[in-house]
C-alpha positions in Angstrom: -74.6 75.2 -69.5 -77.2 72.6 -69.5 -80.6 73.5 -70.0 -83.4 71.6 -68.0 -87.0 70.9 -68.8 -89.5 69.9 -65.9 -92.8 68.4 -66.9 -95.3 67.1 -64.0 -98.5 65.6 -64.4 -100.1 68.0 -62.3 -98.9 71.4 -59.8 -101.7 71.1 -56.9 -100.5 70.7 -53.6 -98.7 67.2 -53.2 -95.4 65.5 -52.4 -94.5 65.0 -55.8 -94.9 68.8 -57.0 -93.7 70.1 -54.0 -89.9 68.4 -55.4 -90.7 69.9 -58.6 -91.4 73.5 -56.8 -88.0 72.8 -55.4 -86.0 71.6 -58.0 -87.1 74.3 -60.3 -86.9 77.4 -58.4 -83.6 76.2 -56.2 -81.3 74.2 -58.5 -77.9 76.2 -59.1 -78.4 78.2 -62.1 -74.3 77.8 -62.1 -74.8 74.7 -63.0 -78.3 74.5 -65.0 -80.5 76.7 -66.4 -84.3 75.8 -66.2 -85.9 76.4 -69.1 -89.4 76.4 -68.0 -92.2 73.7 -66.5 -94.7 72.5 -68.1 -98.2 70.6 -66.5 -99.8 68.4 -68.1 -103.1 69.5 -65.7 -104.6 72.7 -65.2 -102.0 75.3 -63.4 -101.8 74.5 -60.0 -100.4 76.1 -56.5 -96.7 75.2 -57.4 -97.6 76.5 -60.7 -98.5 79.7 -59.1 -95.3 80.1 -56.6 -92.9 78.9 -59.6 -94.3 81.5 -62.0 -94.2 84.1 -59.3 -90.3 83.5 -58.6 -90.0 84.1 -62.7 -89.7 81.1 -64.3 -91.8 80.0 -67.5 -94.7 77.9 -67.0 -97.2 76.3 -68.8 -99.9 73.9 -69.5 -101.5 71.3 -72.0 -104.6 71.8 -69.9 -105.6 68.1 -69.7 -108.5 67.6 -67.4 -108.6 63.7 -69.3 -106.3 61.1 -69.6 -103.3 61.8 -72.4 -103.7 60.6 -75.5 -100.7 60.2 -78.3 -101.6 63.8 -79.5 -101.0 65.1 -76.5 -97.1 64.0 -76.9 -96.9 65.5 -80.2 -97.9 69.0 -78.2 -95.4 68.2 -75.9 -92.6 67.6 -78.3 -93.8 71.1 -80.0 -92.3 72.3 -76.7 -89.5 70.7 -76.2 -88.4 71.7 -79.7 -89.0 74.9 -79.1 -86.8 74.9 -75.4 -84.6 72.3 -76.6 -83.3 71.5 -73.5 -80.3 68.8 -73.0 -82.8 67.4 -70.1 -86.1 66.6 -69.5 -87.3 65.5 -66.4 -90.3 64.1 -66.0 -92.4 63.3 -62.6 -95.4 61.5 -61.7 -97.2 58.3 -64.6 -99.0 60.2 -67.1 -95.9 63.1 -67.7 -93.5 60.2 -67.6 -95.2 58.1 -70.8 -96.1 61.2 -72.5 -92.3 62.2 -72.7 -91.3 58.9 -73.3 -93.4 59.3 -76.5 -92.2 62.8 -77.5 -88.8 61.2 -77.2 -89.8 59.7 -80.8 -91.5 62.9 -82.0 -89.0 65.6 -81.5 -85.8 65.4 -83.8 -84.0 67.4 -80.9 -82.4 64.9 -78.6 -82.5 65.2 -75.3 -82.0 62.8 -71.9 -85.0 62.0 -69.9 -85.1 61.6 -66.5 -88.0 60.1 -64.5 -89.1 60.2 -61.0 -92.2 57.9 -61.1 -93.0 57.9 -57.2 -95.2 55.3 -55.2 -98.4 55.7 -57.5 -97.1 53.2 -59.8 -97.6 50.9 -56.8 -101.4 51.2 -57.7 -101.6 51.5 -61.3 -103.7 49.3 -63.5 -102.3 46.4 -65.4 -103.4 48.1 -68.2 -101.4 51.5 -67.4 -98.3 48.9 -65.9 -97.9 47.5 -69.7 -98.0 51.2 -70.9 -94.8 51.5 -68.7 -93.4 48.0 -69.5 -93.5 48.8 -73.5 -92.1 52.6 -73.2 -89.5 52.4 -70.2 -86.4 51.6 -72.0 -86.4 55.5 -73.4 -85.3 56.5 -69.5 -82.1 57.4 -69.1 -82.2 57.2 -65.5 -85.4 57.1 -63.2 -84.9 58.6 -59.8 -87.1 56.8 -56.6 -87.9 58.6 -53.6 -86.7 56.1 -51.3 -84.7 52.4 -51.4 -88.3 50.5 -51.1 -89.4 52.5 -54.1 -86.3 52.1 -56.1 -86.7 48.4 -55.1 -90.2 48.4 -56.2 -89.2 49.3 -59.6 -86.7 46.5 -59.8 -88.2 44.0 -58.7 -91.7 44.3 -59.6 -91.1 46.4 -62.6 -87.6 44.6 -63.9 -85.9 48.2 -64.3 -82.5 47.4 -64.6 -80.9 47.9 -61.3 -78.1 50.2 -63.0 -80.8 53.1 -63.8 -83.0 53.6 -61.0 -81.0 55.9 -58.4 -82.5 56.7 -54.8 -82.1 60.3 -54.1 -84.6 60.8 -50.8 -86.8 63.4 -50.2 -85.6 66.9 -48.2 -86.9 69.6 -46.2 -85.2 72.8 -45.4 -85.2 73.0 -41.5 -85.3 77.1 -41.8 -88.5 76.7 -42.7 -90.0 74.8 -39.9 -89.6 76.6 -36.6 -91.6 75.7 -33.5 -94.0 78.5 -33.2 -95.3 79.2 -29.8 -97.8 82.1 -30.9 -99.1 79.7 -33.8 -99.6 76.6 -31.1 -101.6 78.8 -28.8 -104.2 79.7 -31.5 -104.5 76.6 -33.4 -104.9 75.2 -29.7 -107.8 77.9 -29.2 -109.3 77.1 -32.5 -109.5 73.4 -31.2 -110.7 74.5 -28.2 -108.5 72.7 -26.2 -107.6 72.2 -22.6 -104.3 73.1 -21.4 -104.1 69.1 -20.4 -105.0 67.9 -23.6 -102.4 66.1 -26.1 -102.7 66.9 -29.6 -102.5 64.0 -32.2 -102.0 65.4 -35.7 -101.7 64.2 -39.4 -101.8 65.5 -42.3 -102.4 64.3 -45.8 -104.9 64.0 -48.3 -108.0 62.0 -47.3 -108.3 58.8 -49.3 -107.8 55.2 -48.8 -104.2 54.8 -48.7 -103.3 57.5 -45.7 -105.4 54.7 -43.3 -106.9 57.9 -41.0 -109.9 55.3 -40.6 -107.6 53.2 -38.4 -106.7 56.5 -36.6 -110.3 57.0 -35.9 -110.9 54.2 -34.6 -107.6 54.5 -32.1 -109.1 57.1 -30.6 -112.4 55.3 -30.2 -110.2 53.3 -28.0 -108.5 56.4 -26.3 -111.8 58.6 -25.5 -110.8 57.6 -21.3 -107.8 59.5 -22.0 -106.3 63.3 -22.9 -105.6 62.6 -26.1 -107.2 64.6 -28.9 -107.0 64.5 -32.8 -106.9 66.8 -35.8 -106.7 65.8 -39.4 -105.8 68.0 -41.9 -106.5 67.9 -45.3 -109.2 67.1 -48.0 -110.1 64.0 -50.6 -112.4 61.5 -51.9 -113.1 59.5 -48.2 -113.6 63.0 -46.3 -117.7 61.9 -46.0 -116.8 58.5 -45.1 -114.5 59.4 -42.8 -116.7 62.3 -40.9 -119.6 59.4 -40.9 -117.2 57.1 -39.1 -116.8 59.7 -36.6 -120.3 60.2 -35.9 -120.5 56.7 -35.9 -118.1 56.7 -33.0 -118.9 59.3 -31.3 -115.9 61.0 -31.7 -117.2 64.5 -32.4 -115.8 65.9 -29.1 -111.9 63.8 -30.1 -111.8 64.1 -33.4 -111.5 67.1 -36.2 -111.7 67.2 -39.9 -111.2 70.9 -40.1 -110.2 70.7 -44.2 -107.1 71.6 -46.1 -105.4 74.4 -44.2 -102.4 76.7 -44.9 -100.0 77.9 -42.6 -98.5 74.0 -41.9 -96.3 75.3 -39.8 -98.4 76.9 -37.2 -100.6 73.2 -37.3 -97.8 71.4 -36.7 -96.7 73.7 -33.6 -100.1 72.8 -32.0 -99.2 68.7 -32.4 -97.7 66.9 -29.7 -97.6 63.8 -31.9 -97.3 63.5 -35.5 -99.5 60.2 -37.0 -98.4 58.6 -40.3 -101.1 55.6 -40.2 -100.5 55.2 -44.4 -101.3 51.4 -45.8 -98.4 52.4 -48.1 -96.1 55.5 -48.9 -92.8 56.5 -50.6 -91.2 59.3 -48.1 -93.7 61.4 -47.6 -92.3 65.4 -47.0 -95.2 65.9 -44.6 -93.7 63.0 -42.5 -90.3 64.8 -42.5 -91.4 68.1 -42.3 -93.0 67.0 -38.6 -89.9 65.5 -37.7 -88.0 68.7 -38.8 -89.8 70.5 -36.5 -89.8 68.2 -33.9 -92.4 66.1 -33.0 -92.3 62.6 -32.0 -93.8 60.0 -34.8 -96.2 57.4 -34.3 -96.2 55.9 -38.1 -97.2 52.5 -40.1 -94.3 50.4 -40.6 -94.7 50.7 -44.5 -92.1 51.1 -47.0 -89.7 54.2 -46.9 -91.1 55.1 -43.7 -88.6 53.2 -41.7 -86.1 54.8 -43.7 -86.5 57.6 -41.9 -88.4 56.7 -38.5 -86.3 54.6 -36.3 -88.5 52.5 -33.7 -87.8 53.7 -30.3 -85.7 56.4 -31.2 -87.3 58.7 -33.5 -91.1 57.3 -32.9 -92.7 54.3 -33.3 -93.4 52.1 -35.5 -96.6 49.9 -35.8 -98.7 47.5 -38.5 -100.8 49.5 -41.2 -104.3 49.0 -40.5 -103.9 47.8 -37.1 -106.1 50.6 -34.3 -105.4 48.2 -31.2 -101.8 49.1 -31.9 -102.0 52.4 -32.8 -104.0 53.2 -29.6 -101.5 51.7 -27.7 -98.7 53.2 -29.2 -100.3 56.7 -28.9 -100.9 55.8 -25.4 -97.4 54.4 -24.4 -96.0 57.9 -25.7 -98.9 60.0 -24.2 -97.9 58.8 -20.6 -94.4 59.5 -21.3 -93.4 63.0 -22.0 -90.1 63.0 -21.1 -89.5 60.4 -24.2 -91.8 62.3 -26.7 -89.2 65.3 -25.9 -86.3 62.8 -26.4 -88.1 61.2 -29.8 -88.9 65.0 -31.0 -85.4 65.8 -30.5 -83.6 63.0 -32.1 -86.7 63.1 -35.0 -85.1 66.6 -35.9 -81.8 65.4 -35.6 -82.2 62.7 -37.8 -83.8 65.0 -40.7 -80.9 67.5 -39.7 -78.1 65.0 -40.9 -80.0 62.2 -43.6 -82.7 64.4 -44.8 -81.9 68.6 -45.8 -83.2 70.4 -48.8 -79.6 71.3 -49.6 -78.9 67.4 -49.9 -81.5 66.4 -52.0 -81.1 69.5 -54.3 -77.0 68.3 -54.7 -77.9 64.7 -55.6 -80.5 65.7 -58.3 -77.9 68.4 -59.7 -75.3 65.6 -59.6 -77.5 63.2 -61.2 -78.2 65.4 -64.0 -74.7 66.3 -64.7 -73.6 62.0 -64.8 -76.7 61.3 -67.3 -75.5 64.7 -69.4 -71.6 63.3 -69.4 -72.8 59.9 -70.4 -72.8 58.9 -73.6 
């Protein structure tokens, strides 16, 4: 049985370790055994909840960029697991197992999920990649813009980049009526008031400044807005609200648990990112069934479909986020129908169980290659 490694640049809360919590703790053990995770970073959250389901974990500890000793720590490890696999997610894991490639006489196959960061990487960091990225055996994208992205930009050969898309397990994300009454409460809310949420981690390229100001050009209506989460712009973005005068429309209540419950309070679910892969948080609203109003930006359409699932608007662009908040605002009847098929839609293109049997099949092809 093949043996799998999973090293991560960091295990805080985020899209790209919340695949990694996934894969490691729900892969088939019939088919592969994990032999541990390793962080590059500190122990995180996922670190936390995949050492509490019993599987090894540890960490190099790096609160610093890696340096080339750092791989030679790393390929102490993998020597010491040798696993057949190693798959490696997020920049700085990525080039620091392409290096302990060279440092470890055990061989092994790596696998690499880079995800939309690389989008905003340095030139500097981008000719790290270009000089070590023939040691991939196959890198895995999150979505067909990000696969193209690697291509295209990147010159990956177009024969080792692989889309497998992002999954949520439905199970998880029930409407909970007892959890939309006392989020509502804790907003103090009226029982006519719509609820805009998003969620995400508040820096530049999530756009909530362009929600903000949408609802400075919604205060004549019902509409109200909560944004979850926490981040580098959280000052600028509580300034902008004062600025606006939005104190009575608009919430920055932090980085809260229980998404679930939050996500029973929405009404709508706002994605106004200047660029994204396929975000889970985007899917996990969908899963439970809220209508999207989301920027038009890379994988996104992949999984929103304008008119039918949400809709679909320019990044930065408030005039026509307001007015698509609006449209869907006055029409409840189609936020019901856009809710409906928006869990339909993650139902058949976008389960846990999918994703889950398209890494374990992509594992097993780079295993049997030669």
């Amino acid at each position: 049985m093949a043996r799998i490694l999973f090293v991560s640049t960091s295990t805080t809360v985020g899209g790209a370790e919340k695949t990694l919590h996934a894969l490691a703790t729900l892969i088939d053990p019939k088919r592969c055994e994990v032999a541990g995770v390793v962080s590059l970073k500190p122990a995180g959250e996922y670190a936390r909840k995949i050492k509490g389901q019993g599987f090894r974990v540890e960490s190099l500890g790096l609160t610093r960029a890696p340096r080339p000793s750092d791989a030679a720590r790393l390929a102490e490890i993998i020597t010491r697991e040798r696993p057949d696999l190693v798959h490696a997610l997020m920049y700085q894991a990525i080039q620091l197992c392409r290096l302990a490639k060279t440092k470890t006489a055990f061989p092994f196959k790596l696998v690499s999920s880079p995800r939309v960061h690389y989008r905003t990487r340095s030139i500097w960091t981008l000719l790290v990649d270009r000089a070590l990225k023939n040691r991939d055996d196959l890198l895995i994208a999150e979505c067909d813009s990000s696969r193209d992205f690697l291509i295209r930009r990147l010159g990956y050969a177009p024969d080792r980049v692989r889309t497998i898309r992002n999954g949520v397990d439905l199970a998880g994300w029930p409407v909970s009526k007892a959890g939309r009454r006392k989020r509502r409460l804790e907003l103090r809310l009226g029982s006519g008031d719509l609820l805009v949420g998003a969620v995400g981690r508040l820096d530049k390229q999530k756009g909530f400044s362009a929600l903000i100001e949408a609802m400075a050009r919604l205060k004549n209506t019902n509409l109200r807005c909560v944004i979850l989460g926490d981040g580098p712009e959280r000052a600028r973005l509580e300034a902008l609200v004062r600025k606006r005068e939005l104190e009575k429309f608009v919430r920055l209540p932090g980085e809260r648990g229980d998404i679930a419950s939050w996500l029973s309070a929405f009404d709508i679910y706002c994605l106004p990112s200047l660029w994204e892969g396929l975000p889970n948080a985007l899917l996990e609203a969908m899963a439970l069934g809220l209508p999207v109003v989301a920027s038009a930006v890379d994988g996104v359409p992949e999984a929103v479909k304008n008119g039918g699932t949400g809709l679909l608007v320019p990044a930065s662009n408030p005039a026509a986020l307001a007015d698509a908040l609006k449209e869907l605002a006055s029409d409840p009847a189609r936020r019901a129908a856009m809710g409906a098929a928006a869990r339909a839609r993650v139902a058949d293109k976008f389960t846990l169980r999918r994703m889950i049997d398209e890494y374990e099949n992509a594992y097993a092809a780079v295993l049997a290659a030669d």
